[in-house]
Each structure stands twice: as C-alpha cells, then as structure tokens.
Backbone bond lengths (Angstrom), bond angles and torsions (degrees), N, CA, C in turn:
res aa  C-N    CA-C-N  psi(-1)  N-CA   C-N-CA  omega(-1)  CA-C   N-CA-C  phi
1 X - - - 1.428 - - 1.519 110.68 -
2 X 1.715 117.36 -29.35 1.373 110.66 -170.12 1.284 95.80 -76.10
3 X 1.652 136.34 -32.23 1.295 124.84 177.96 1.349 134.58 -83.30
4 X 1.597 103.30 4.41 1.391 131.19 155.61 1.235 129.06 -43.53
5 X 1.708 87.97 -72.67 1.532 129.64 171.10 1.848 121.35 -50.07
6 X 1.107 103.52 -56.43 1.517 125.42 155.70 1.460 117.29 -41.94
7 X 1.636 119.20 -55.72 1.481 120.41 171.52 1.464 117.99 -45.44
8 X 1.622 90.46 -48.31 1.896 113.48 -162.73 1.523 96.86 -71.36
9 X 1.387 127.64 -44.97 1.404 126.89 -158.73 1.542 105.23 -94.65
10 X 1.470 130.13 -42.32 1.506 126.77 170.76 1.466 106.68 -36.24
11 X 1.280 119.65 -75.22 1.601 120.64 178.49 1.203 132.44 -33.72
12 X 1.446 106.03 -47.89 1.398 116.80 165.72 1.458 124.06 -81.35
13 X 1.032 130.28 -23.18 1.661 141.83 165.19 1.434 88.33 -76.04
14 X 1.216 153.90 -70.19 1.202 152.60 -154.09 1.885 99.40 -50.04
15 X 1.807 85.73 -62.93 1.856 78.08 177.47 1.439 134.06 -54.35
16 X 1.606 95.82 -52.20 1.332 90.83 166.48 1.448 136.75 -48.47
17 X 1.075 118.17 -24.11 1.648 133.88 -168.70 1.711 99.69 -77.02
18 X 1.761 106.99 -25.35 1.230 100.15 -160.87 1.628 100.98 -97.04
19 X 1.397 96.30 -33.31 1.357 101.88 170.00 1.392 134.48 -52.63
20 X 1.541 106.92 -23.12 1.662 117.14 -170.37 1.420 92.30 -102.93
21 X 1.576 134.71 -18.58 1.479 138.45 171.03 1.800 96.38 -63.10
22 X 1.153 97.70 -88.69 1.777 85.43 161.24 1.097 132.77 -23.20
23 X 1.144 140.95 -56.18 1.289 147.10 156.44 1.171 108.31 -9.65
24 X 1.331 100.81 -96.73 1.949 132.89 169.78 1.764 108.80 -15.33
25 X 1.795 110.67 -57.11 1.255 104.61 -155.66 1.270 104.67 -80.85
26 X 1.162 121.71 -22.07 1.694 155.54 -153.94 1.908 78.28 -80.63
27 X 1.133 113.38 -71.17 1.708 111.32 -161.93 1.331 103.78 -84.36
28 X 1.050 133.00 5.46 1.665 133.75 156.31 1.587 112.68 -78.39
29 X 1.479 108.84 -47.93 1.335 123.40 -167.03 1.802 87.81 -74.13
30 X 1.211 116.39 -60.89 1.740 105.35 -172.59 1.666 95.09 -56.10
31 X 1.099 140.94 -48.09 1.953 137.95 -160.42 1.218 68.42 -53.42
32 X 1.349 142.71 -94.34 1.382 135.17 -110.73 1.759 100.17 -88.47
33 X 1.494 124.95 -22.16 1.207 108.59 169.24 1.893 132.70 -80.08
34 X 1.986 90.42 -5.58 1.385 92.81 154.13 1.236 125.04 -96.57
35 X 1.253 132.32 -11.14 1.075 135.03 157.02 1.599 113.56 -49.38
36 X 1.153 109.24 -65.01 1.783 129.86 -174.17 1.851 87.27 -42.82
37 X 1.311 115.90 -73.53 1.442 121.98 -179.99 1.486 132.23 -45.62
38 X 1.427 107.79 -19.55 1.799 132.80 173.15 1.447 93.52 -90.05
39 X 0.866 114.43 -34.21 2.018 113.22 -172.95 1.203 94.61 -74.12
40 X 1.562 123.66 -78.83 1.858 120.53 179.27 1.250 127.45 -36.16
41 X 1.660 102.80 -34.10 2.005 108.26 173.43 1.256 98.87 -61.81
42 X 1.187 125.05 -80.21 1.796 125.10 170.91 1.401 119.69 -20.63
43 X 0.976 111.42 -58.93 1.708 109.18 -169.84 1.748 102.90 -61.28
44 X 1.689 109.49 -47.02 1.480 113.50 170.03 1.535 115.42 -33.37
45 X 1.202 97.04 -71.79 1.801 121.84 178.56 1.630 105.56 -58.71
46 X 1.276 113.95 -20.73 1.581 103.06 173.18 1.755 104.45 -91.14
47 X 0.967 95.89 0.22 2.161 89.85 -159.22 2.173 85.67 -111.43
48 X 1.098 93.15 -28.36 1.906 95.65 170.81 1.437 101.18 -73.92
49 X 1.182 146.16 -59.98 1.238 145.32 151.49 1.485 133.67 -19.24
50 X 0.950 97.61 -35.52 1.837 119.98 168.60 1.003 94.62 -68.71
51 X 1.846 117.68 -81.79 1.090 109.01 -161.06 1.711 131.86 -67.76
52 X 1.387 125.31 -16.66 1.339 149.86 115.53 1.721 102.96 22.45
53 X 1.571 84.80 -92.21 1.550 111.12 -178.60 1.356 117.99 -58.77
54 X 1.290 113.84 -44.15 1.770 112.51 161.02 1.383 117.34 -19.73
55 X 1.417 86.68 -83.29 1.468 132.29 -176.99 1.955 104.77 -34.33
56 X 1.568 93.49 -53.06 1.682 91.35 -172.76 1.743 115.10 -77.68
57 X 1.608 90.52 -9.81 1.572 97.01 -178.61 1.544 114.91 -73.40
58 X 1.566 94.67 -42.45 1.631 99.09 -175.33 1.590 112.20 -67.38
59 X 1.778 115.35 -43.92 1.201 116.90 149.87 2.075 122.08 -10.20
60 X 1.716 84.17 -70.89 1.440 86.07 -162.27 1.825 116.84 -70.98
61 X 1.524 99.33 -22.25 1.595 109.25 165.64 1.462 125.23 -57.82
62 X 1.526 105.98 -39.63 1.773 114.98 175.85 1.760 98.24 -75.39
63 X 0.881 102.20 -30.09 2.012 96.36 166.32 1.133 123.85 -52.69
64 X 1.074 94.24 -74.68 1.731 114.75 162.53 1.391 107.42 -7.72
65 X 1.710 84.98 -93.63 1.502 106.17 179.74 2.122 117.31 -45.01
66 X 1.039 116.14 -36.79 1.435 97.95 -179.37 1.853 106.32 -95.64
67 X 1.187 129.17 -26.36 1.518 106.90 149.63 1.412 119.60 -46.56
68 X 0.856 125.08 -51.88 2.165 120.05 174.60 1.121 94.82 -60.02
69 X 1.698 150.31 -49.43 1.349 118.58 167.70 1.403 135.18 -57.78
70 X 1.506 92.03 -28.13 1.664 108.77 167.23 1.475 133.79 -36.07
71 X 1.309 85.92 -51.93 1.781 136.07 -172.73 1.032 110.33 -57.46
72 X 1.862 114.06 -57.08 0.797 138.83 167.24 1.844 131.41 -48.64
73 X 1.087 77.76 -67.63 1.836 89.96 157.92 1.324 136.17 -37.10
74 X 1.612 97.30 -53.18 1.343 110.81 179.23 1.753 127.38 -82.97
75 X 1.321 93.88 -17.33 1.438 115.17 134.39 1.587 134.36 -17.26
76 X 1.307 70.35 -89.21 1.927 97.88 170.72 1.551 125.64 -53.72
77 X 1.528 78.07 -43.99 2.082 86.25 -173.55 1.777 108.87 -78.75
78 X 1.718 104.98 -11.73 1.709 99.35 -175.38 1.358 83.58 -106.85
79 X 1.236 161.26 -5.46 1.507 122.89 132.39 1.400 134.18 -48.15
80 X 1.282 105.96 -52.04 1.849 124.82 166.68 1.448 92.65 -38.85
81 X 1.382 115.55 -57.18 1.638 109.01 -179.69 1.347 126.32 -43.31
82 X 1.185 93.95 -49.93 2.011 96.88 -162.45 1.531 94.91 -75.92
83 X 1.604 109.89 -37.43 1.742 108.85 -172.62 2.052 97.58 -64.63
84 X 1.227 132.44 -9.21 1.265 114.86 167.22 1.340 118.89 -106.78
85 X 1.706 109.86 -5.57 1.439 112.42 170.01 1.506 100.64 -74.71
86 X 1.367 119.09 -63.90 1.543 104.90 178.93 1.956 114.48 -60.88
87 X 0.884 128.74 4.58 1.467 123.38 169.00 1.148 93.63 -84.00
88 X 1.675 140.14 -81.80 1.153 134.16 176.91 1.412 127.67 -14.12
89 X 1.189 114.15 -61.11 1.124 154.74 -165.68 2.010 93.47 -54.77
90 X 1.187 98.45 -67.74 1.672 103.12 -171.94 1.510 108.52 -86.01
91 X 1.358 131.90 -5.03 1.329 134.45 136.37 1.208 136.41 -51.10
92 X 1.089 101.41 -52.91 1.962 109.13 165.87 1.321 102.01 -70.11
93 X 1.292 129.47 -25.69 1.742 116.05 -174.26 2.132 92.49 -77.98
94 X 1.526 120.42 -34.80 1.633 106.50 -163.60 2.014 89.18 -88.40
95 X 1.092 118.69 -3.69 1.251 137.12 146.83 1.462 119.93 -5.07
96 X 1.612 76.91 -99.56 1.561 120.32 -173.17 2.010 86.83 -72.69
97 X 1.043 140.46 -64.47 1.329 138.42 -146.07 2.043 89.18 -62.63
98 X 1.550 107.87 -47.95 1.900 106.84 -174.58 1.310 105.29 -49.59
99 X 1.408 102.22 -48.14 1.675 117.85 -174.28 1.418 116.78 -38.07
100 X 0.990 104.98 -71.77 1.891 138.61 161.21 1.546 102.37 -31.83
101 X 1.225 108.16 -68.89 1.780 109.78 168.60 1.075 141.53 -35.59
102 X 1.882 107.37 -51.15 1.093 132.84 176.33 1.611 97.03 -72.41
103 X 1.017 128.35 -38.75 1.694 120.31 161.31 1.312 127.32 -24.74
104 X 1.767 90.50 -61.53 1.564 95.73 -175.23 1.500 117.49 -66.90
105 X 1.298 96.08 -24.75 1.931 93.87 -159.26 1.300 85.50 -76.08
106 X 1.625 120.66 -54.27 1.932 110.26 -173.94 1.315 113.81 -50.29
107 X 1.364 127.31 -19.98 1.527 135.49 -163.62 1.969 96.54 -83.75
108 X 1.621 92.22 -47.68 1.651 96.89 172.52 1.317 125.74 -77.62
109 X 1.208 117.79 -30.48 1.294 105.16 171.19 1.813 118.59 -78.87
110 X 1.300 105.73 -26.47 1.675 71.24 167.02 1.289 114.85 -99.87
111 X 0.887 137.65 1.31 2.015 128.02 149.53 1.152 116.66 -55.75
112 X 1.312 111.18 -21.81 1.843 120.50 156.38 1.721 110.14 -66.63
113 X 1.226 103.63 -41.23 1.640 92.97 -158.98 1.633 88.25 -82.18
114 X 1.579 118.12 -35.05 1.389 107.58 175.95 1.905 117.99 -37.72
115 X 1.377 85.13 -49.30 1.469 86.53 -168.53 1.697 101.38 -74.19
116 X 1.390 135.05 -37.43 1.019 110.46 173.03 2.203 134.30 -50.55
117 X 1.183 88.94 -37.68 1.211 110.73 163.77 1.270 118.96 -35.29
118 X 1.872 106.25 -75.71 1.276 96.84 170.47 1.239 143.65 -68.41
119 X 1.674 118.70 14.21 1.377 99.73 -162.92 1.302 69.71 -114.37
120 X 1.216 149.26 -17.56 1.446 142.23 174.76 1.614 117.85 -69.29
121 X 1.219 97.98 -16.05 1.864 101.30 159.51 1.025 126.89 -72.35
C-alpha cells in the first residue's frame, strides 16, 4: 500500500509542485510586465508634460512679448493724450478770449446803431 500510495501521491505532488512553480514564474513575469507598463505610462505622462510646458512657455514668451508692445503703445497714445489735452486746453482759452470779443463788437455795434438812431430822429 505504501508503494501504492507513493505511485498515487508522486504524480500528484509532482504536479502540484509544478503547478505552483508556474504559478510563481507566471506572477513574477506579470509583476514585472506591470511594472514595465507603469514605467511607459509615466514616461508617456512625463514626455506630455514636457511638451505641456513647452507649449506654456512659448505661450508665456508671446505674452511677454505683446505686453512690451502693449506698453509700448500705451506709451505713445498717453503722450498723443496730453499733446490733445493741452491742444484742447489752449483752444477753449482763444475760445473764451473770441467769445469775449465777439462781446465787445456786439456790445459796440449796437451803441453804434443806438447812436445811429438817434441822430436819425
């Protein structure tokens, strides 16, 4: 019976032994092919990131660059400004001085017509 037993159990201890060897190499070989596959996601996601950052750099350089034209501009246009605040500015003063003028002459001409008047009475 012990060499019975021995027939019946070698085979089956044998398989099993081979089966859990399999096992083992089987779940080493998958660890390391998710690993291998967690490494390539990363490197993906690191090389999208790069380019990401490129991308936001050149972004932030054309910024750059058109605020200093901005800058520039606005520059320009608040001189243009003040040169039409003082134009304005000394217009309303020959303005006010015609204005004033035109006073006198309307003020003189009819103290003229007054006087014509009366000597025509």
């Amino acid at each position: 019976m012990d060499e019975q037993f021995i027939n019946i159990i070698a085979p089956v201890a044998s398989s099993l032994l081979a089966a859990g060897i399999t096992w083992l190499v089987a779940r080493r070989k998958n660890d390391a092919h998710v690993r291998k596959t967690d490494a390539e996601s990363t490197l993906l996601e690191l090389r999208g990131l790069r380019n990401l950052i490129s991308l936001w750099r050149s972004q932030a350089g054309d910024l750059t660059d058109e605020v200093k034209r901005l800058r520039t501009e606005l520059s320009r246009f608040t001189v243009e400004n003040n040169e039409l605040k003082d134009k304005v500015s000394t217009l309303s003063l020959e303005n006010h001085e015609l204005m004033d003028e035109i006073q006198k002459l309307t003020d003189e001409v009819m103290q003229l017509r007054k006087s014509i008047n009366q000597s025509n009475s």
